[in-house]
N, C-alpha and C positions, 0 to 999 in steps of 0.2 A: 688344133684341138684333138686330144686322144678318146679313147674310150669308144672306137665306131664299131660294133659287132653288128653282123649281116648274115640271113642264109639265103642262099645261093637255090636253085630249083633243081639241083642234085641233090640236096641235102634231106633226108627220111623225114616226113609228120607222119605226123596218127590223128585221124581224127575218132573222137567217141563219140558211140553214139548209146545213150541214157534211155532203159526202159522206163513208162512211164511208173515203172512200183521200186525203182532205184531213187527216185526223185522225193528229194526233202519238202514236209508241208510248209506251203507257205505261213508264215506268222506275221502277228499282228505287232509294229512297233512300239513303244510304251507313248503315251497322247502326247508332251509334251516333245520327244520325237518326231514324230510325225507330223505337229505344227512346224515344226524348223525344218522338216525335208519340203513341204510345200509352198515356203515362204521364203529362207530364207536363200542369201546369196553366198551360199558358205560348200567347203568341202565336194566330193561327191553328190551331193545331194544338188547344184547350180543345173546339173542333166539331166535331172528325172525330174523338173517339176512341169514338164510335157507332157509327162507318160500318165495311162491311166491307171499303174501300179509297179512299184518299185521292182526291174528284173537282176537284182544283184544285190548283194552279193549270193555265191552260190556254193554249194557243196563239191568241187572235184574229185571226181569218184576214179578209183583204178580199175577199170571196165576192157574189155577187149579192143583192139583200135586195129583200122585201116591203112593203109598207106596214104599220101596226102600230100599235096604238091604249093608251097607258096611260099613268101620272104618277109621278115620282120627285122630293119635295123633302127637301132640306137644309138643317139651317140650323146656323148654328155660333155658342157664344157667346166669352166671354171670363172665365176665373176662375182660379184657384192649383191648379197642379197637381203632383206630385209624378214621381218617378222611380225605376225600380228593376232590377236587375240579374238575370235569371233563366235556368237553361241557358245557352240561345244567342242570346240577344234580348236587349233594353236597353226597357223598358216603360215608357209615360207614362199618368197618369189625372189625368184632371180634377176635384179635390174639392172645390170650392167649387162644384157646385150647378147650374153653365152648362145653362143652354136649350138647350141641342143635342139635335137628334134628327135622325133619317132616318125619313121614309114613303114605303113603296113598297105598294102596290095598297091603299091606304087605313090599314095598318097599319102604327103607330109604334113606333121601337125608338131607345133611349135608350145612349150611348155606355159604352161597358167601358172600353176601354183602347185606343194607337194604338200603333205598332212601327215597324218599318224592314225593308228587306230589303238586302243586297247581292250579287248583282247585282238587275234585278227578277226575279221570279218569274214573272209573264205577262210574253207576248210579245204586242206589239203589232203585226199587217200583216207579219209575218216579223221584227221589233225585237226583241231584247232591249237593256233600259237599265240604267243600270249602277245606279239606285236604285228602288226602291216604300216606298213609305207607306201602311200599311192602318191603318183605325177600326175596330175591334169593337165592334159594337152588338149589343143583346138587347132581344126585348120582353116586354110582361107575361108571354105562355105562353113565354118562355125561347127563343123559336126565336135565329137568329143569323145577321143579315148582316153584310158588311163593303163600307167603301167603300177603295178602293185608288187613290192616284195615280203614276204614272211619275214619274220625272225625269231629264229629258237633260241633257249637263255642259255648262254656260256660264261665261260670265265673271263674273258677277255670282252672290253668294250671295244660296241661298232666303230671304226674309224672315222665314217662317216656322219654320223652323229656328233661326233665328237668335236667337230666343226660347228656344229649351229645349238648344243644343248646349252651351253651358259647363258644362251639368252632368254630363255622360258620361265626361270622366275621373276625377269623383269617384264614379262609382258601382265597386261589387265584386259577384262574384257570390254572390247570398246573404244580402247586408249590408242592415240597416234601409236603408230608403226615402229619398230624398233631397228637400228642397223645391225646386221648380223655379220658385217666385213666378207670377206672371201671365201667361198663357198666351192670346193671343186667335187663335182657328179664323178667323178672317173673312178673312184673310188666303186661306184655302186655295179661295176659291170669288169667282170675275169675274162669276158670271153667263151667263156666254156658254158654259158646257162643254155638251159632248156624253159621253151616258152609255153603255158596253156594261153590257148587265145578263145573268146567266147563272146556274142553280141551282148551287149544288155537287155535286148528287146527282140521279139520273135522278124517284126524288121524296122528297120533304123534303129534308130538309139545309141549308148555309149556300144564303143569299143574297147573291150578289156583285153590286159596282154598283163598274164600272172607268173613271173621267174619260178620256174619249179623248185629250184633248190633254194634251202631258207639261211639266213645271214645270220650272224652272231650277234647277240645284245646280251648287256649286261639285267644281271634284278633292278641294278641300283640307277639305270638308263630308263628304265623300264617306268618306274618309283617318278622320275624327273616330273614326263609328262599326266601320270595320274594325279598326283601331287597337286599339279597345276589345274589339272580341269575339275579336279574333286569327284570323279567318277568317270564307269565304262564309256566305249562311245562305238560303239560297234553293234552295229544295224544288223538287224535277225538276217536266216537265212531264205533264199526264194528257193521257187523251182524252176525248173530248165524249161519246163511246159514247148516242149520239141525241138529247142533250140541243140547245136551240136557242139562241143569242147572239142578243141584240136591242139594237140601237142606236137611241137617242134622241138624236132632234138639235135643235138650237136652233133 
C-alpha cells in the first residue's frame, strides 16, 4: 500500500492559540438539522450525539503560533467500495479490507466511512470553500477522529472523485447500497501537506486533523452532489471556547 505520510518529532508545529474575541459566535443549526445531528446515524454528526453541544466545525484563524512537537501519519490503500444515500449526506465505505489508517499521538484508528459537505464547513484563514471531504475513523476503544480536506474550484476535475461520482445519481435516500468498484485513497495525499489538528471538545471528543492546503474540483463535480441532495449540508460554525489549533508543517 502506498500513500504513507508521517512527521517525525524534528519536524516544526505551531500550535495557536485563539483569543477569546478572535472566536466566531456560536449559531443555531436550522431545526430539522439539528433533529438529524441528535438522532441520526449518519455523517459527522454519529460523534457528537454525546456531547452537550456541537464543537465543530470551526473557524481557522492565521494567529501567531508557537513551536510544537508531535506525529500524524496517513496512509490510504486501494479496494471496492460501496455507496449509500442517508438524510442529508451521500456515504462511501471501503469493504474490501484497505490498509488505511490514521495515527495520531501513537494511536491507530481505522476508517468508517468518508462524505462531502457543500459548502465547506471550516473555514480556512477567513475562507470558506465551496467543498470538504471528511474520513471517519474509530479506534479500538471506539474514540473518533476525522481527517477533512478543502477544495477550491478549478479547471480541471478532482481525480479522486472521479472514481466514486458516477455513482450518485443512482443512489435514493434509504435504498440498498450501491457498488462503487475500486476505489484508490492514494490519490488524496502528495506528501508535502501541512496538518491543522484541533479536539472537538474542550476534553474528549472527535479528533480533527484538517489538510491545510485545498485540492482542485470542478463547478460541474461540485453541481453532482448538490443535485443529489437538493441542497447545502454544512453545519454552522462553533467556537474554540479554550480549545487550542496546532499546525504541522512539512
Amino acid at each position: 500500500m502506498g500513500g504513507i505520510l508521517s512527521r517525525k518529532k524534528k519536524k516544526p508545529s505551531r500550535t495557536i492559540h485563539v483569543s477569546p474575541k478572535k472566536q466566531p459566535k456560536s449559531q443555531t443549526p436550522p431545526k430539522e438539522q439539528a433533529e438529524i445531528t441528535s438522532t441520526s446515524n449518519n455523517a459527522c454528526n454519529v460523534a457528537f450525539c454525546k456531547m452537550p453541544m456541537e464543537q465543530s466545525p470551526i473557524a481557522i484563524p492565521s494567529i501567531q503560533s508557537i513551536p510544537n512537537a508531535s506525529k500524524v501519519s496517513i496512509t490510504f490503500g486501494s479496494t471496492e467500495a460501496e455507496a449509500y444515500y442517508q438524510d442529508f449526506n451521500i456515504f462511501f465505505t471501503w469493504t474490501g479490507g484497505a490498509r488505511a489508517s490514521l495515527i495520531l499521538n501513537g494511536i491507530k484508528y481505522t476508517p468508517l466511512q468518508f462524505h462531502f459537505h457543500t459548502p465547506s464547513e471550516h473555514t480556512i484563514e477567513g475562507t470558506q470553500y465551496p467543498f470538504e471531504m471528511h474520513i471517519v475513523y474509530t479506534s479500538e476503544t471506539k474514540d473518533i477522529a476525522i481527517v477533512a480536506f478543502v477544495f477550491k474550484y478549478g479547471d480541471i476535475e478532482d481525480n479522486f472523485l472521479q472514481q466514486i461520482w458516477p455513482v450518485i445519481p443512482k443512489l435514493k435516500p434509504h435504498k440498498p447500497r450501491e457498488p462503487v468498484g475500486i476505489v484508490d485513497g492514494n490519490s488524496l495525499l502528495s506528501g508535502r501537506e501541512d496538518f491543522y489538528r484541533y479536539s472537538g471538545a474542550e476534553k474528549g471528543g472527535v479528533e480533527w486533523v484538517l489538510v491545510r492546503q485545498p485540492r482542485i474540483v470542478s463547478p460541474r463535480q461540485v453541481a453532482v452532489l448538490f443535485d443529489a441532495l437538493h441542497t447545502a449540508n454544512a453545519r454552522p460554525l462553533q467556537p474554540l471556547t479554550g480549545r487550542d489549533v496546532t499546525l504541522y508543517v512539512t
